[in-house]
MARGU-338078 format. One record per residue: residue number from 1; residue in one letter; x negated, y, z of N, C-alpha, C in turn. Coordinates in Angstrom, 1 decimal, always signed. Layout:
MARGU-338078
+-----+------+--------+--------+--------+--------+--------+--------+--------+--------+--------+
| pos | code |     nX |     nY |     nZ |    caX |    caY |    caZ |     cX |     cY |     cZ |
+-----+------+--------+--------+--------+--------+--------+--------+--------+--------+--------+
| NUM |    A |      X |      Y |      Z |      X |      Y |      Z |      X |      Y |      Z |
...
+-----+------+--------+--------+--------+--------+--------+--------+--------+--------+--------+
end
This chain:
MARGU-338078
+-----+------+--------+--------+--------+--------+--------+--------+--------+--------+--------+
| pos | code |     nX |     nY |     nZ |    caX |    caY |    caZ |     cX |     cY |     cZ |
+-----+------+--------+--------+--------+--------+--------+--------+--------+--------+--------+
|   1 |    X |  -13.1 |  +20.8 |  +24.4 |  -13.2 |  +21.6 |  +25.6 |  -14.2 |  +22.7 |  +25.5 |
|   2 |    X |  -15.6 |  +22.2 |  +25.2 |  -16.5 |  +23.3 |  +24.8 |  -16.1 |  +24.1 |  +24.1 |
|   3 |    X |  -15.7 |  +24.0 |  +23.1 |  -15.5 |  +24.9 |  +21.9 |  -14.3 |  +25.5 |  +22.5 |
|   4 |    X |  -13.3 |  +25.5 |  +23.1 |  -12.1 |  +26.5 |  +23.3 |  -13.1 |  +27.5 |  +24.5 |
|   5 |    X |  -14.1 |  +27.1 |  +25.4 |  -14.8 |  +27.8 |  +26.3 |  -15.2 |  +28.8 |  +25.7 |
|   6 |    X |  -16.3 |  +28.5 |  +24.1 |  -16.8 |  +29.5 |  +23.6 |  -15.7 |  +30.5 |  +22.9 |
|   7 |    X |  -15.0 |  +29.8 |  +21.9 |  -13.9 |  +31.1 |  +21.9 |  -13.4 |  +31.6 |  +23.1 |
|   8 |    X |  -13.0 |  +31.5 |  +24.2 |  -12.4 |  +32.4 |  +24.8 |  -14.0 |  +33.1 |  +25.6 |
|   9 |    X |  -15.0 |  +32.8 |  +25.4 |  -15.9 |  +33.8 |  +26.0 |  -16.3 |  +35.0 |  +24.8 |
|  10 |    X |  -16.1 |  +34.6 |  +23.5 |  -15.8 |  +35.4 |  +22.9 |  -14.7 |  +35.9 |  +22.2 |
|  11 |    X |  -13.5 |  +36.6 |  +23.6 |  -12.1 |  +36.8 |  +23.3 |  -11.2 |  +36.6 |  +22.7 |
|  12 |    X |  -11.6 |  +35.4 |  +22.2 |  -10.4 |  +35.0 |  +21.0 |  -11.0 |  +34.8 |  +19.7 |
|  13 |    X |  -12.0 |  +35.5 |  +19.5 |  -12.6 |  +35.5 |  +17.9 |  -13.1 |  +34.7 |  +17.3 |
|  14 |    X |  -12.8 |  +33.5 |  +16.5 |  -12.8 |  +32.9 |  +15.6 |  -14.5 |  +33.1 |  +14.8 |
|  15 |    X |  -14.8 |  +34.3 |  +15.0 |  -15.8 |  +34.8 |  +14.0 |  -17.4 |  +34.8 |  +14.9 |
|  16 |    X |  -16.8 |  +35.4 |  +15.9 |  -17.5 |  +35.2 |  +17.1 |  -18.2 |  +34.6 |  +17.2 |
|  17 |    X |  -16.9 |  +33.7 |  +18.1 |  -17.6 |  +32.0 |  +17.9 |  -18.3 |  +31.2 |  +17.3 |
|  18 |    X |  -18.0 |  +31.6 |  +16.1 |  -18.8 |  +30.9 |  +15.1 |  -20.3 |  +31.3 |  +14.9 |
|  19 |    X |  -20.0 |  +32.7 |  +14.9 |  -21.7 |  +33.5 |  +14.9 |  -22.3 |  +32.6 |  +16.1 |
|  20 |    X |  -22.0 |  +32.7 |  +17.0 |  -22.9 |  +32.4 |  +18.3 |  -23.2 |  +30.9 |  +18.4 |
|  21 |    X |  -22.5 |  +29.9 |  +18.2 |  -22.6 |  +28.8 |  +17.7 |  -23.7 |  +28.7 |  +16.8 |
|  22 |    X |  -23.9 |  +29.5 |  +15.7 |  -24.9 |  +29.3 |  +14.9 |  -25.7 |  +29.6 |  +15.6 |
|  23 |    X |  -26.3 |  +31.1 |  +16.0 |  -27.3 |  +31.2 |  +17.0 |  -28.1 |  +30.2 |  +18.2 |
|  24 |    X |  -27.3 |  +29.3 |  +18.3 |  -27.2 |  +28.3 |  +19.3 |  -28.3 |  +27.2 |  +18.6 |
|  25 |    X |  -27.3 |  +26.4 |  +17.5 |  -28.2 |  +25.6 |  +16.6 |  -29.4 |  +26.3 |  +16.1 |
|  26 |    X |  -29.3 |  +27.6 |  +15.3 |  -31.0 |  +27.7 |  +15.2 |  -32.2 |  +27.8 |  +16.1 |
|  27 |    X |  -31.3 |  +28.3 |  +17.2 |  -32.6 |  +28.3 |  +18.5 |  -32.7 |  +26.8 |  +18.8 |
|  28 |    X |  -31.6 |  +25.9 |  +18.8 |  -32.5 |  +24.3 |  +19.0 |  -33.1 |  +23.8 |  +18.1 |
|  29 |    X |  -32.4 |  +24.3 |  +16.4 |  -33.9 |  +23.5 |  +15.3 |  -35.3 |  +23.9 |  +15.5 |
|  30 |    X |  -35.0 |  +25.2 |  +15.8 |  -36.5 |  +25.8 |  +16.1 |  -37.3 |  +24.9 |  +17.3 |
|  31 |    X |  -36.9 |  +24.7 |  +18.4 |  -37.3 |  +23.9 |  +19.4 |  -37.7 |  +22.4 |  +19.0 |
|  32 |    X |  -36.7 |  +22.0 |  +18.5 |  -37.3 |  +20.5 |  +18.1 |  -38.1 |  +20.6 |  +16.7 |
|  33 |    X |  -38.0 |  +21.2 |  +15.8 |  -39.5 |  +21.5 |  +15.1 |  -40.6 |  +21.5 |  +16.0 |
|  34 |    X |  -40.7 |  +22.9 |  +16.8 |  -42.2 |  +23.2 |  +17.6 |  -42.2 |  +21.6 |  +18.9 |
|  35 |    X |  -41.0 |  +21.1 |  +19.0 |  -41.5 |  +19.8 |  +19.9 |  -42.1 |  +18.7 |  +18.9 |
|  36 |    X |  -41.8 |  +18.9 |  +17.9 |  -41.8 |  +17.7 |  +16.9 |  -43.2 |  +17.8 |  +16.8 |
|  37 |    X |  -44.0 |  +18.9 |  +16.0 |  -45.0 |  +19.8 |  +15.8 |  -45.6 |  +19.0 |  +17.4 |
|  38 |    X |  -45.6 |  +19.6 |  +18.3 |  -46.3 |  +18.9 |  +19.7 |  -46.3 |  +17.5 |  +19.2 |
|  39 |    X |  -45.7 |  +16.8 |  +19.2 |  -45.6 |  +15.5 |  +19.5 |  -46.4 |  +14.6 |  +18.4 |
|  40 |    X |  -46.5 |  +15.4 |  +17.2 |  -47.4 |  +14.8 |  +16.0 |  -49.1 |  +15.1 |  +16.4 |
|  41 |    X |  -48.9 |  +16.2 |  +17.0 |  -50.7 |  +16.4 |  +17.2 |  -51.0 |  +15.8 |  +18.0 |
|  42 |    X |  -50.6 |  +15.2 |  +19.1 |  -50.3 |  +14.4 |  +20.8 |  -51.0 |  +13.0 |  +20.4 |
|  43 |    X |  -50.5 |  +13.2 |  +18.9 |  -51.4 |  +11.5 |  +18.4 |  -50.1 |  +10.4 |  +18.5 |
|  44 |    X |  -50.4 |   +9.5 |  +18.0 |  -49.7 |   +8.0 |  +18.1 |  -49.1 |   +7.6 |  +19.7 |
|  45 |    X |  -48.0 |   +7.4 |  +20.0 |  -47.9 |   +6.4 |  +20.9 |  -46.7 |   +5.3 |  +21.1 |
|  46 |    X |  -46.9 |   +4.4 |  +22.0 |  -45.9 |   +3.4 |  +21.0 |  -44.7 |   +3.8 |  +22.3 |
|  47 |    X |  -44.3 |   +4.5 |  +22.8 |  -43.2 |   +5.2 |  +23.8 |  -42.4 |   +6.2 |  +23.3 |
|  48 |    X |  -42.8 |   +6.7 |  +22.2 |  -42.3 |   +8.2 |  +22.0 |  -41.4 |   +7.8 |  +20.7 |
|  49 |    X |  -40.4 |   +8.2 |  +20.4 |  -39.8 |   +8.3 |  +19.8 |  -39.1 |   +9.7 |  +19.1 |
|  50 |    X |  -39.4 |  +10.1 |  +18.0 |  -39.4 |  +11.6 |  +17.6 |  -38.3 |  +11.4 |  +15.8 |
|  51 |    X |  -36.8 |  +12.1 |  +16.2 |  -36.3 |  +11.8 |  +14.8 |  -36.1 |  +13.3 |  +14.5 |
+-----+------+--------+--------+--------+--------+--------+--------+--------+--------+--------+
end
């Protein structure tokens, strides 16, 4: 269902889609690196779970 949403927000295009899709994922690796990055300097704790 998602995925037919983004193709049709980008008209049909197959290519589009896919572009912006990626755009998507590298803006969350980026995020969970610099959370990850937080969460290692934050120190030990036995709550947190970071994969």
């Amino acid at each position: 269902m998602a995925i037919e949403k983004i193709i049709s927000a980008c008209d049909g295009n197959m290519r589009g889609a896919l572009e912006a899709l990626l755009l998507v994922n590298e803006h969350l690796e980026t995020e969970l690196h610099q959370l990850h990055a937080l969460a290692c300097r934050a120190g030990p704790s036995r709550h947190r779970t970071v994969h």
